[in-house]
C-alpha positions as CSV (number, residue, x, y, z in Angstrom):
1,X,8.6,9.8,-51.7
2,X,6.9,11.9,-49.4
3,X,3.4,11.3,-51.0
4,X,4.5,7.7,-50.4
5,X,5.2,7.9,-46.5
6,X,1.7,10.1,-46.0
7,X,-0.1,6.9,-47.6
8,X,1.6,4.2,-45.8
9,X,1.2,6.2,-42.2
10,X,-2.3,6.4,-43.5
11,X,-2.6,3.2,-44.0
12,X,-1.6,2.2,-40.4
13,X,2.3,1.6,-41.2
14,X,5.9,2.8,-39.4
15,X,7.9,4.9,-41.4
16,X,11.3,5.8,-40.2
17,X,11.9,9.5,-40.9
18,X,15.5,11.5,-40.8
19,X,15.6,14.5,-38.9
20,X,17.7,17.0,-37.6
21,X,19.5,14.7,-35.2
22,X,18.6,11.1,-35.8
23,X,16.0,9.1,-36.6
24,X,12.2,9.3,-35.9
25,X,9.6,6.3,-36.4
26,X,7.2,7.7,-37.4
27,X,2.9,6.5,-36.8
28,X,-0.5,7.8,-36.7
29,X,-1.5,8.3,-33.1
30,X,-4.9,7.7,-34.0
31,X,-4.8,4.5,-35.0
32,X,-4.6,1.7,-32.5
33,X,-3.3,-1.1,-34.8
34,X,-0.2,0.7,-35.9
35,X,1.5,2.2,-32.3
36,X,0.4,-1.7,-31.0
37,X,2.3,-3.0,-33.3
38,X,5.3,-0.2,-33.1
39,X,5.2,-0.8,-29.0
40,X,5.9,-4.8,-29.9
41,X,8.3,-4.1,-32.4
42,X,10.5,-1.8,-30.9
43,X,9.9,-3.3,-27.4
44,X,8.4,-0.2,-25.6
45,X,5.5,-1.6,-23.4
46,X,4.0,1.1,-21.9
47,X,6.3,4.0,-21.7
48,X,4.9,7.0,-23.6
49,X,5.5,8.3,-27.0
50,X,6.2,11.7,-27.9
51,X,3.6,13.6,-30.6
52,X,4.7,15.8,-33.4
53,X,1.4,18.2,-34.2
54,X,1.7,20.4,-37.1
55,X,0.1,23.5,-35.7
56,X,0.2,25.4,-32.1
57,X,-4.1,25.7,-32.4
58,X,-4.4,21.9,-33.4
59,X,-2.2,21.2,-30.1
60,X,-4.8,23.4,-28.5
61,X,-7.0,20.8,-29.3
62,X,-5.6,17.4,-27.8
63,X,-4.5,19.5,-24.4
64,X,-4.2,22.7,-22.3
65,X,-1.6,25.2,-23.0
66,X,-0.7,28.2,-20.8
67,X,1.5,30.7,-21.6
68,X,4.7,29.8,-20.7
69,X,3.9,26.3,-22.6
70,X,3.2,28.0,-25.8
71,X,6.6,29.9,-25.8
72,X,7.9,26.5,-25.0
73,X,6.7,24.8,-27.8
74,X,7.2,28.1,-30.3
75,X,10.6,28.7,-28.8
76,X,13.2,28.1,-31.7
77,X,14.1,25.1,-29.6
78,X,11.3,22.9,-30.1
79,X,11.5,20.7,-27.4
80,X,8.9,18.3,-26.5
81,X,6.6,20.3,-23.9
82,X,4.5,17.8,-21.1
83,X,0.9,18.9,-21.5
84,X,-1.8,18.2,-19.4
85,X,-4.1,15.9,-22.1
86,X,-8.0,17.4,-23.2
87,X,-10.4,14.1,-22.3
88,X,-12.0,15.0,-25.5
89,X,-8.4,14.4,-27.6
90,X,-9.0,12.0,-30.4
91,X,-5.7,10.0,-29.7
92,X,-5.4,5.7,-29.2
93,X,-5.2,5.4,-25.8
94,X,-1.5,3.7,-26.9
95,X,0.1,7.2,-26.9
96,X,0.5,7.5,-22.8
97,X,-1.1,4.5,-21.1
98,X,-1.9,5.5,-17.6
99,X,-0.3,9.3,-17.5
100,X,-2.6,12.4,-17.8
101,X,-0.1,14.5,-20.0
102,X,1.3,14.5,-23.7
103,X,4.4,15.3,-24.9
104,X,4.0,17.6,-27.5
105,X,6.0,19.1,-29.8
106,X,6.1,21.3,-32.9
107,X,7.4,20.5,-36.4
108,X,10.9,22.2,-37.0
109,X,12.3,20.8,-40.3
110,X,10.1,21.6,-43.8
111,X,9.6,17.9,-44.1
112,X,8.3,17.7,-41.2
113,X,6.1,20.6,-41.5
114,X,5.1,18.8,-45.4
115,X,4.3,15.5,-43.6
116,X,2.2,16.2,-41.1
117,X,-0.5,18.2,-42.9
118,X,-2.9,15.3,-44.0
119,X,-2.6,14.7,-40.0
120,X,-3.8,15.3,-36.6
121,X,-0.6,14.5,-35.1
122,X,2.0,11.7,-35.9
123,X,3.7,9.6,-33.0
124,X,7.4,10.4,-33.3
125,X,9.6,8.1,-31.4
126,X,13.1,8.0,-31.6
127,X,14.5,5.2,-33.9
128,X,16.4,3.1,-31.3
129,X,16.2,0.0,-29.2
130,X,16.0,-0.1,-25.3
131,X,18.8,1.4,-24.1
132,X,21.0,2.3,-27.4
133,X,21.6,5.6,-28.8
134,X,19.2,7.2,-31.3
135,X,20.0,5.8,-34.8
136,X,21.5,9.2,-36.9
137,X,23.8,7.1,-39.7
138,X,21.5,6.3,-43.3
139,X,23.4,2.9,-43.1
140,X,22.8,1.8,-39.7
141,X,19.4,3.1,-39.5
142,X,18.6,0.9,-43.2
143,X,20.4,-2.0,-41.7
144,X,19.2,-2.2,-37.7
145,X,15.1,-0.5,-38.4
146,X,14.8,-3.6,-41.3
147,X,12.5,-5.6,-38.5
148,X,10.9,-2.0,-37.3
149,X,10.1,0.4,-40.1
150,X,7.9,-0.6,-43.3
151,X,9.6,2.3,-45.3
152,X,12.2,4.7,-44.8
153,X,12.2,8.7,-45.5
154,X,15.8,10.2,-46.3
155,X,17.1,13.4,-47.0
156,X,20.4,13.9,-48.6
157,X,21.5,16.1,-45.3
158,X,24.2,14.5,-43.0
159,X,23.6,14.3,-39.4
160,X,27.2,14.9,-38.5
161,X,26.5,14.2,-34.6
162,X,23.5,12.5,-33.0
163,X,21.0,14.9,-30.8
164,X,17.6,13.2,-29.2
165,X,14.8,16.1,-28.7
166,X,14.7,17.6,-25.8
167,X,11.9,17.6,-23.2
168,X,10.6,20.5,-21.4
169,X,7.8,21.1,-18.7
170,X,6.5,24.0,-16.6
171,X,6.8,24.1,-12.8
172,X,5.4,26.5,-10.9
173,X,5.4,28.7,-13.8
174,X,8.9,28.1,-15.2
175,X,10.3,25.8,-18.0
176,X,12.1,22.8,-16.5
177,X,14.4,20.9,-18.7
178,X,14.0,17.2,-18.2
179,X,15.8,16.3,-21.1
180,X,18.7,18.7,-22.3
181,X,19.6,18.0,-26.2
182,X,18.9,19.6,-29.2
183,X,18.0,23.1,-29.4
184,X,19.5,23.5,-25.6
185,X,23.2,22.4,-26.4
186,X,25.7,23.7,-26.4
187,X,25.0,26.7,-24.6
188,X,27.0,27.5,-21.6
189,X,25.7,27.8,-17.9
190,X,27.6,30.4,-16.6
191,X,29.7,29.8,-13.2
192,X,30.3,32.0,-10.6
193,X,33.9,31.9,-11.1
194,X,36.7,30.8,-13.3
195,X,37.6,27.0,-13.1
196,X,40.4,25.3,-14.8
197,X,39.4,22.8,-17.7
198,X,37.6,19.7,-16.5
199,X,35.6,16.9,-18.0
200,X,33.2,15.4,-16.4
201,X,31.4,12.1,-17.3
202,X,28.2,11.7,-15.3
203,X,26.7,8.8,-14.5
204,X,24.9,5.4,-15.4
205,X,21.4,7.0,-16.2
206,X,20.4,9.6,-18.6
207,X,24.1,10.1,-18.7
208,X,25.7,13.6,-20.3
209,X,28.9,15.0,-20.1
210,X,30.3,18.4,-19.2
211,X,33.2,20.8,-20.0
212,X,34.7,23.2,-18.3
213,X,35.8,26.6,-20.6
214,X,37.0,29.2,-17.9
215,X,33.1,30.5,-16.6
216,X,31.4,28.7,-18.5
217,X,30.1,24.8,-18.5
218,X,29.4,23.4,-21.7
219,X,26.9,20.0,-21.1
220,X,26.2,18.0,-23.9
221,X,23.2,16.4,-25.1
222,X,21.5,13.9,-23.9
223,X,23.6,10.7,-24.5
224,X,21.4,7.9,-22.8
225,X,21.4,5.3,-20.3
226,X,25.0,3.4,-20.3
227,X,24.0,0.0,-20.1
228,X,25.8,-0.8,-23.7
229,X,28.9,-0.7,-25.6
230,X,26.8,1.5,-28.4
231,X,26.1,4.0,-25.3
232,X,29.7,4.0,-24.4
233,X,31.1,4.7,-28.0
234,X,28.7,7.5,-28.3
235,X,30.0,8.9,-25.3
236,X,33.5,8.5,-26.9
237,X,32.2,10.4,-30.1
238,X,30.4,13.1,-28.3
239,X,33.0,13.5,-25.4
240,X,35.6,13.9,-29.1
241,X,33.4,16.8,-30.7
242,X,32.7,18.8,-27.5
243,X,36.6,18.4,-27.0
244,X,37.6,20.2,-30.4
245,X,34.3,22.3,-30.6
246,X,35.3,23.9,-27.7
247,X,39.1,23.8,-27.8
248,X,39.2,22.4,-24.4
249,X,42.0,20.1,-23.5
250,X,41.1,18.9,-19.4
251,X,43.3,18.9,-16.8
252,X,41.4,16.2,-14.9
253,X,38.3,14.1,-15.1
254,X,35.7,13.5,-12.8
255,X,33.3,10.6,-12.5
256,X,30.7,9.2,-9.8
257,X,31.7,7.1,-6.5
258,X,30.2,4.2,-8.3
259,X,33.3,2.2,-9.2
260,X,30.8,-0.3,-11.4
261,X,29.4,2.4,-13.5
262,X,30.2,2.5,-16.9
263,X,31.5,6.1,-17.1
264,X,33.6,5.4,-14.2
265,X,34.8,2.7,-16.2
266,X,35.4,5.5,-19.1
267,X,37.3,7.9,-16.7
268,X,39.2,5.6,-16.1
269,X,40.4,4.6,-19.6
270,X,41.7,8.5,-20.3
271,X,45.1,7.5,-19.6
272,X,47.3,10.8,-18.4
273,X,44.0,12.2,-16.6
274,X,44.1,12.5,-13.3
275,X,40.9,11.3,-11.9
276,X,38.6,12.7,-8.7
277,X,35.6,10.7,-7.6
278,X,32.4,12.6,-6.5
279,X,29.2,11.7,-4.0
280,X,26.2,11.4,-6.7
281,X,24.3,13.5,-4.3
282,X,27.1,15.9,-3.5
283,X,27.1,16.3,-7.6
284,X,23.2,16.9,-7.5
285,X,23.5,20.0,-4.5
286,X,26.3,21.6,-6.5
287,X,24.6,21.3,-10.0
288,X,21.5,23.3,-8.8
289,X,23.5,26.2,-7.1
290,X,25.9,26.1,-10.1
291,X,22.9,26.8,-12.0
292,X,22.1,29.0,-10.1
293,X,25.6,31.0,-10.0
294,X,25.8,30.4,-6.5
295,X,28.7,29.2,-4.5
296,X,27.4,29.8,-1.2
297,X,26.4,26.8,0.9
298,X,22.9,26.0,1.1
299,X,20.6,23.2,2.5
300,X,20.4,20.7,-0.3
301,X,16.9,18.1,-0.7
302,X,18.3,15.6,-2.9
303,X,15.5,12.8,-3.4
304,X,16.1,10.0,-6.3
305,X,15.8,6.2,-7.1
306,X,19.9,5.6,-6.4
307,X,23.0,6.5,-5.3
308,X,26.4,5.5,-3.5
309,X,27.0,7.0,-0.6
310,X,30.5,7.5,1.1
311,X,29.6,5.2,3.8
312,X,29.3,2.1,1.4
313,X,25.0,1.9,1.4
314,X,22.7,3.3,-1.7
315,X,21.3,6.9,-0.9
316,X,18.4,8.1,-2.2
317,X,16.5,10.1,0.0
318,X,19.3,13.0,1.0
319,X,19.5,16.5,3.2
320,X,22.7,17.5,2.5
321,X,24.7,21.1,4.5
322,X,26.9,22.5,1.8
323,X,28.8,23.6,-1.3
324,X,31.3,22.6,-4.3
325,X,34.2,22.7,-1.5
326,X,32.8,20.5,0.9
327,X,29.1,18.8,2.0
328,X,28.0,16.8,4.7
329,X,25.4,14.6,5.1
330,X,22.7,16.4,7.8
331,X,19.1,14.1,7.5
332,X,18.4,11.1,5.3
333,X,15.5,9.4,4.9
334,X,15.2,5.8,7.7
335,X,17.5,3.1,5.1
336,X,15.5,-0.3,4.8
337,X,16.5,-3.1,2.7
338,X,16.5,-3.2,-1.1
339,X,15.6,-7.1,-1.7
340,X,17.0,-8.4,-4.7
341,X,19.2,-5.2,-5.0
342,X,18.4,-3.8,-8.8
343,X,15.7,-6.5,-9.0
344,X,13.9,-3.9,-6.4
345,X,13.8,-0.9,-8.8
346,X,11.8,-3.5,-11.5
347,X,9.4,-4.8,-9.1
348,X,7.9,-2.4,-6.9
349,X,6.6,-5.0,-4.7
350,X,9.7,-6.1,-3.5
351,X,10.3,-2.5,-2.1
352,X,6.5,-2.9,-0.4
353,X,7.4,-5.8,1.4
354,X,10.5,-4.1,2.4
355,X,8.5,-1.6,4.5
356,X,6.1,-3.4,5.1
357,X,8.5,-5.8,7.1
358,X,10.0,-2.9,8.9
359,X,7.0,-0.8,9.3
360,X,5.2,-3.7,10.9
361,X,7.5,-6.3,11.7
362,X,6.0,-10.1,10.8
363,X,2.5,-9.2,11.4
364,X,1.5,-8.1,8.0
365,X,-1.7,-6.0,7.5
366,X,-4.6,-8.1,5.5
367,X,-4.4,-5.6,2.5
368,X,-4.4,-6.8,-1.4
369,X,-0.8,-6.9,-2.5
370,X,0.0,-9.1,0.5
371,X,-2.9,-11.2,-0.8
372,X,-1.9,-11.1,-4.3
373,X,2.0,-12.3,-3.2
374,X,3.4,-15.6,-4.0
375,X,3.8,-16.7,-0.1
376,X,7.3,-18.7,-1.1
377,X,8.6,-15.3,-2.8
378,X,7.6,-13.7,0.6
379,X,9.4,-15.9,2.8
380,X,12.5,-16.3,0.2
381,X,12.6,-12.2,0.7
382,X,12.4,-12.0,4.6
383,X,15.2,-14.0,5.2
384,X,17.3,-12.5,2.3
385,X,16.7,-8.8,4.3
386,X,17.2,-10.8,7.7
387,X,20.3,-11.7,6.8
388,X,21.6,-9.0,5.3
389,X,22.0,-11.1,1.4
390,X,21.4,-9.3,-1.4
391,X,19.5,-6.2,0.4
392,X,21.6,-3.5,0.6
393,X,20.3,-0.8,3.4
394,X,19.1,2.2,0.8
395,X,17.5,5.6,2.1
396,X,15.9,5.9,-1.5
397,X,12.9,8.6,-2.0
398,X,12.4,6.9,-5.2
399,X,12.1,3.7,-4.1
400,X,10.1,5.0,-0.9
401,X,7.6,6.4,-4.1
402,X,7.6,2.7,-5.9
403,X,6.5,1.3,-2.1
404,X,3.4,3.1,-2.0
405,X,2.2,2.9,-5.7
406,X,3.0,-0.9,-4.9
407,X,1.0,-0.7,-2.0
408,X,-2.0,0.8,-3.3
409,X,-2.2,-1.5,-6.0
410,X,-1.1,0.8,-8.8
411,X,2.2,-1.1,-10.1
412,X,3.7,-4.0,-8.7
413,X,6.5,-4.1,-11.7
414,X,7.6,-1.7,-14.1
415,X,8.6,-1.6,-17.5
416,X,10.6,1.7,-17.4
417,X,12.8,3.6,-15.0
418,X,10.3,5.9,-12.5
419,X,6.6,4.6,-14.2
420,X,5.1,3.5,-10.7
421,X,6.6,6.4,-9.0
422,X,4.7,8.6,-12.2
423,X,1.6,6.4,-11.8
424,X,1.3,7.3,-8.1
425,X,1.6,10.9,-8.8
426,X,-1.1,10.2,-12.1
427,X,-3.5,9.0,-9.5
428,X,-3.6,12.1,-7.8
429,X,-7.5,13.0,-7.8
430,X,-7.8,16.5,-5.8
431,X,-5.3,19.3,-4.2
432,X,-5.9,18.7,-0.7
433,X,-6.9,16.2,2.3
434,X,-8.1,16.9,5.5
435,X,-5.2,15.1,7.6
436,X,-1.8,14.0,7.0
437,X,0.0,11.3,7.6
438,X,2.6,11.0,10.2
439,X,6.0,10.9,10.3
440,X,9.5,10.9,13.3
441,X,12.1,12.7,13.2
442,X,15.1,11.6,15.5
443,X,19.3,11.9,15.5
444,X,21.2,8.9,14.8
445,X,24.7,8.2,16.4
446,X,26.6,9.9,13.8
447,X,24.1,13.4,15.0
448,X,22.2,13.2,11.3
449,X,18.7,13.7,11.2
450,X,17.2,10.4,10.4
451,X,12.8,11.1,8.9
452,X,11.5,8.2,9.9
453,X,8.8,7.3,7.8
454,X,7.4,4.1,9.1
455,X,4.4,5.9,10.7
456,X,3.9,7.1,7.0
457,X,3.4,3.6,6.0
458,X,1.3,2.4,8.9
459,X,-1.2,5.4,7.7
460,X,-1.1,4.5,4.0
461,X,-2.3,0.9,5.0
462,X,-4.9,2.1,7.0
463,X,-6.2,4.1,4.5
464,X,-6.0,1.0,2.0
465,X,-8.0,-1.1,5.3
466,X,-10.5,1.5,5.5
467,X,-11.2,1.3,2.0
468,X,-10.1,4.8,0.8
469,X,-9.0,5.4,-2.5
470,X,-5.6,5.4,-4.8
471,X,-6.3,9.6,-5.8
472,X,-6.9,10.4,-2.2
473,X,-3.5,8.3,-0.5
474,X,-1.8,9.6,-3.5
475,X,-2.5,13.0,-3.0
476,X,-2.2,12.8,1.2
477,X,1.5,10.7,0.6
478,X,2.3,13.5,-1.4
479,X,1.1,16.4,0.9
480,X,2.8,14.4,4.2
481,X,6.0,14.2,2.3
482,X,6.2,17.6,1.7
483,X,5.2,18.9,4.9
484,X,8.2,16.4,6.6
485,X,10.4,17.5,4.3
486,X,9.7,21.3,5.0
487,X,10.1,20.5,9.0
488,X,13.2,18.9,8.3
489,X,14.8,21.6,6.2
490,X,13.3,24.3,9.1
491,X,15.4,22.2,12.0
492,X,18.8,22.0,9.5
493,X,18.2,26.1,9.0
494,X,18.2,26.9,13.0
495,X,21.1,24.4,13.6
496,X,23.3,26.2,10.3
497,X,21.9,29.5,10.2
498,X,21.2,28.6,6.6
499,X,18.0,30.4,4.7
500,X,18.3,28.5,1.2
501,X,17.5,25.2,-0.1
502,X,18.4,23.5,-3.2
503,X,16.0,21.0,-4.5
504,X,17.8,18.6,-6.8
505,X,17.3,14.7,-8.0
506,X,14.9,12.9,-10.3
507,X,12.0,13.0,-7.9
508,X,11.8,16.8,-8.3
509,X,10.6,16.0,-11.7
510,X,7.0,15.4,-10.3
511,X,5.4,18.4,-10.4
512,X,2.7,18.1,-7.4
513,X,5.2,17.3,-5.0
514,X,7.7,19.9,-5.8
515,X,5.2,23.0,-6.4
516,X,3.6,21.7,-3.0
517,X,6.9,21.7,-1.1
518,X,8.1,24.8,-2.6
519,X,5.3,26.8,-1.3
520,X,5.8,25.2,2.1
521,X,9.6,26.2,2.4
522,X,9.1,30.1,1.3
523,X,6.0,30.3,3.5
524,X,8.7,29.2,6.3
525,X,11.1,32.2,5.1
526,X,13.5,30.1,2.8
527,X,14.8,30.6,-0.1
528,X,14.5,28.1,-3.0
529,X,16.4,26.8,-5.7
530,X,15.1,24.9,-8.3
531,X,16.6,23.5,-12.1
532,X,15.1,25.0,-15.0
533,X,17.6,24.7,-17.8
534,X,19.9,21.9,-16.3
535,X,17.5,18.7,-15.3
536,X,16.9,17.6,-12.0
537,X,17.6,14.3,-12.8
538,X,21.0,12.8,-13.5
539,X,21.1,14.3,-17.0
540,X,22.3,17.4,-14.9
541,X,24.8,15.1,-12.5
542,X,27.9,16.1,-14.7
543,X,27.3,20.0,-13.8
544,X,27.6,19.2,-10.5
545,X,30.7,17.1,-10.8
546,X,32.7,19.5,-13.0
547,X,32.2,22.9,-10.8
548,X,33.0,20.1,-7.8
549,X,36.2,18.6,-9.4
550,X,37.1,22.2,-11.1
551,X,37.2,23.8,-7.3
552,X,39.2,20.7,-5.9
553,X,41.7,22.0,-8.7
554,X,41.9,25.5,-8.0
555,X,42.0,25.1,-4.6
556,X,45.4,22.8,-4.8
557,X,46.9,25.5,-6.7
């Protein structure tokens, strides 16, 4: 059988191979014909594929690898390690459209090790369709990879629980988890102090869960995006095996503010439980200290695509005073209109007319996109924001990101979650500019910070007028954010007498932003905090909300 498989992938064809935790599907990344036709069959436009290479020196080869990237990939973990590609690597230009790193990992299994030699490196995808669980079951993988896979390689080894492969990068010379699963679970994070038993259930995207053991929080793998009722009875099954793995029996369970969500939902289902409902953001501040072992308050930067906030709007763009007691919400980034609502986080553009409308009012700039716009669409959105219908007010740093990549003419739609915020940072073309851009910084009536970015905007179009570049208003939107961010986090120290700060949400996965505006806050004297073995995105939320929920508890008794 295996002599088999090497042909077929030879030969151009998907084979669907069992590993440790699932299903891979499997293809030669050199050849064109078969990851076009794996990217139609399994639905997965533009997204990038993960590689499996059978030696550290071939890997070598396709990209650069420092130090602390080759105990990554080594590491008896073997997670998949981002990369920064070789322009020589002889890979189809299908592995990563558009992105300037591989993910790259090592073979852990003999078979694995068996079916890559005749190979340079094998795509290895996990066997699922958009949005669903990794396939693990022999049945169900046979039955739902008929239409995908042209053969199938089985072991007679059961996958008693499923675990996706975890995906590691280096940040400012440490490892930064950015998916946790196998090889990272379940190992504890250790807590400052003993909690009583909690579950937490995380949220919508890249959801996980947590349990609470005494000093110790136990999250598990990586369960997915909860979109589905196979997402949702996987959660069941993994939230069952943690359960008795640990011998945990929770005293309470706590969920996200989001009432819609589908963990919510989940919470509450757990009849007996009693429930506690915690601020996404709130989660994301507590998650990084918890990490941390710190339970001292601290200045939290909390920038992703979406979350409620306690006053009814979507956050996204947070600077929050605080700790797992209590928070408060200090800056924010200026809310504008998300048109269409979720519609906005598929199509960048929307977002670009957004500020554009309230960077510039109804005399638009004469710049491409607003060329390239259906006019009807235009109007259509204008008087949806003017009055307030289907735009909620968001102060979203992720969406702030999808604005200027829309603006510049990168992405005006997207065909996974973050790719136009990715492709701005991908554009990137040098390490420094000679000005900034420029930003406000003013109190609202509630006495929060508001960063007003509109100037920000105004520059960015002015740039596109002028004729600059998409590397060089990449790199200065980058720089600028940073540097307003630091100023920011410099006024909320003098006002709380507070020297750390806790960076925490998706967009802390971009490595140019967050190395830049970590230098920036220690050369002001701050401390920072940054994730490393719990991700910055929301596969790290559940942390945040156990230690929250789990002090709420300790404190009533």
């Amino acid at each position: 059988p295996l002599q088999v498989a090497v042909e077929l992938l030879k030969a151009g064809h998907i084979v669907a191979v069992k590993g440790l935790g699932g299903f891979h599907l499997a293809a030669d990344a050199v050849n064109d014909a078969a990851l076009e036709a794996l990217r139609a069959r399994k639905g997965r436009d533009e997204k990038p594929f993960a590689l499996m290479v059978g030696r550290l020196q071939q890997v070598q080869q396709l990209a650069w690898v420092d130090e602390v990237e080759q105990r990554l990939l080594t590491g008896s973990e073997r997670p998949i390690v981002l990369l920064r590609r070789r322009p020589q690597a002889q890979l189809s230009s299908l592995v990563a459209p558009r992105n300037r790193y591989l993910g790259i990992m090592l073979p852990y299994t003999p078979l694995h090790h068996l079916l890559l030699e005749p190979f340079t490196a094998l795509v290895m995808t996990s066997a699922n369709f958009s949005d669903e669980p990794i396939l693990y079951r022999d049945d169900e993988a046979l039955e739902r990879l008929g239409t995908v896979a042209d053969a199938f390689l089985l072991h007679n080894r059961r996958i008693y629980v499923r675990a996706d492969d975890s995906i590691a990068r280096v940040m400012a010379g440490k490892a930064l988890l950015i998916r946790r699963a196998r090889g990272f679970v379940p190992r504890p994070v250790l807590l400052p102090a003993e909690l009583p038993p909690v579950l937490a259930v995380g949220a919508e995207l890249k959801n996980t869960l947590c349990l609470v053991r005494r000093d110790r929080a136990f999250l598990s793998q990586h369960i997915g995006d909860l979109k589905n009722a196979e997402a949702l009875a996987s959660l069941q099954q993994i939230r069952d095996h943690l359960q008795a793995v640990l011998d945990v029996q929770p005293r309470a369970v706590a969920h996200d503010l989001h009432p819609d969500y589908l963990s919510t939902r989940f919470a509450e289902s757990l009849d007996g439980l009693p429930r506690m409902a915690v601020q996404h953001h709130h989660a994301h501040l507590v998650s990084c200290l918890a990490e941390h072992g710190r339970s001292d308050a601290a200045i939290g930067v909390i920038f992703d695509g979406i979350g409620l906030g306690d006053d009814g709007t979507v956050w996204g763009g947070e600077f929050l005073v605080g700790d797992a007691r209590d928070y408060r919400r200090a800056a924010h980034l200026l809310p504008v209109p998300m048109p269409g609502g979720d519609a906005a986080t598929r199509e960048p553009w929307r977002m670009a007319v957004s500020w554009l409308q309230t960077a510039f009012g109804d005399d638009w700039p004469d710049i491409p996109l607003v060329h390239s716009l259906d006019k009807g669409e235009v109007r259509l959105l204008q008087q949806m924001m003017a009055r307030g219908l289907n735009s909620p007010m968001t102060s979203s740093c992720g969406r702030l990101f999808d604005a200027v990549a829309a603006l510049c003419g990168l992405r005006d739609r997207v065909s996974y979650e973050g790719q136009a915020a990715l492709e701005l940072e991908m554009a990137i073309d040098r390490e420094e500019v000679e000005h900034l851009y420029a930003w406000t910084l003013r109190e609202d009536e509630s006495e929060s910070l508001q960063l007003d970015v509109r100037p920000l905007i105004r520059g960015v179009v002015d740039d596109i007028l002028v004729g600059s570049g998409a590397g060089e208003i990449a790199c200065r939107f980058h720089l600028s954010l940073a540097q307003a961010v630091t100023d920011v986090c410099v006024r909320l120290s003098s006002r709380t007498g507070l020297k750390t700060v806790a960076l925490s949400g998706g967009v802390f996965q971009n490595r140019f932003l967050t190395e830049a505006l970590s230098g920036l806050l220690a050369s002001r004297g701050l401390e920072v905090l940054r994730h490393s073995l719990v991700p910055p995105n929301d596969g790290g939320l559940a942390l945040g909300q156990a230690v929250i929920a789990g002090t709420r508890l300790k404190n009533e008794r």
